[in-house]
Every structure is written in C-alpha cells, then in structure tokens.
N, C-alpha and C positions, 0 to 999 in steps of 0.2 A: 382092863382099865377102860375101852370103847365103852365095855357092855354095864360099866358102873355109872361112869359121866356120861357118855354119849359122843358122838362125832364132833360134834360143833361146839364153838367157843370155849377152845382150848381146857377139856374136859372140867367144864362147869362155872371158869372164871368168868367175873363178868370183866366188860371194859375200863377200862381206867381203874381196877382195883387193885392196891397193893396188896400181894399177899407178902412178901417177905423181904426183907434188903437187909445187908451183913457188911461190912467193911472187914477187910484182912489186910494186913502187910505184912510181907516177908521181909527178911534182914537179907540185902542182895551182895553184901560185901564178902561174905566166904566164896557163892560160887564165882565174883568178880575174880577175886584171888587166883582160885583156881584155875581158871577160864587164864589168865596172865600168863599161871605157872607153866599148864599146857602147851601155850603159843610160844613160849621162849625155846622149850624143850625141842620142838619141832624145827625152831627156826634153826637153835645152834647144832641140831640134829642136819636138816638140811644142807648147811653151811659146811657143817662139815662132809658130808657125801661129795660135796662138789669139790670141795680142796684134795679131799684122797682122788677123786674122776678124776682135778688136774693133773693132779702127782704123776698117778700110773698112766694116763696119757702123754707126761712130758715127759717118762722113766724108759718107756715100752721101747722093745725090739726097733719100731720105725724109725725112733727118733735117738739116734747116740750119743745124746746129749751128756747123758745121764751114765753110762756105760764107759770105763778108764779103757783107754785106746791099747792097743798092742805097746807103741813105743813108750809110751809112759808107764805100761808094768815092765820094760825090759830096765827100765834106770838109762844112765846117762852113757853117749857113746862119743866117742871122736868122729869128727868129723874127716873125712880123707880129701888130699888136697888133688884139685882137679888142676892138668897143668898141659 
C-alpha cells in the first residue's frame, strides 16, 4: 500500500476531501434485554450464595443453634424434689 500511494497524506487523500460517509444504526433493545436478563441471574444467583453462606454458618458445629440439644431428644422428665 506505501509502495502504491506513498508515505505522506494519508496514502493519496488530499485535505478536506471527503471520500466516503455511511450512517448505520443498530436495534440496541435485544442486547439491552439480554444484558438485564444476565444481571438478574447473577444478582439472584448471588443472593442466593449468601443465604446458603448464612445458613451453613448459623447451622455449623460452632454454633448449636441449629443442632436439638441432648435433653430435648430425651422427651420430658420429672423433676426431683430438692429438700
């Protein structure tokens, strides 16, 4: 291409000349769409990782929150009377 136009002025144009102008537009409402669909998925995707993180964090070994105590799988006892 150098060796057809030459180095200078932008192989051959001159200044101020128009060689060519197009107008295009795209329909931007599909990938808006999509582009929505994606960010919801991720968000209630998200959203959700952190409700199962709290779960198994408020469930876990450390915390016996979550976990039926000894006396409440034995069922109901009398009481003995201190005297």
């Amino acid at each position: 291409m150098v060796k057809l136009y030459g180095p200078a002025n932008g192989f051959g144009w001159k200044e101020n000349e128009i060689i060519a102008a197009q107008i295009i537009s795209v329909p931007v409402s599909l990938p808006v769409e999509m582009a929505d669909r994606s960010f919801r998925q991720v968000l209630l995707s998200l959203v959700g990782v952190g409700i199962v993180t709290l779960l198994v964090l408020t469930c876990s070994s450390i915390s016996p929150s979550c976990a039926p105590s000894a006396a409440s799988q034995r069922g109901p006892t009398r009481s003995a009377r201190v005297t």
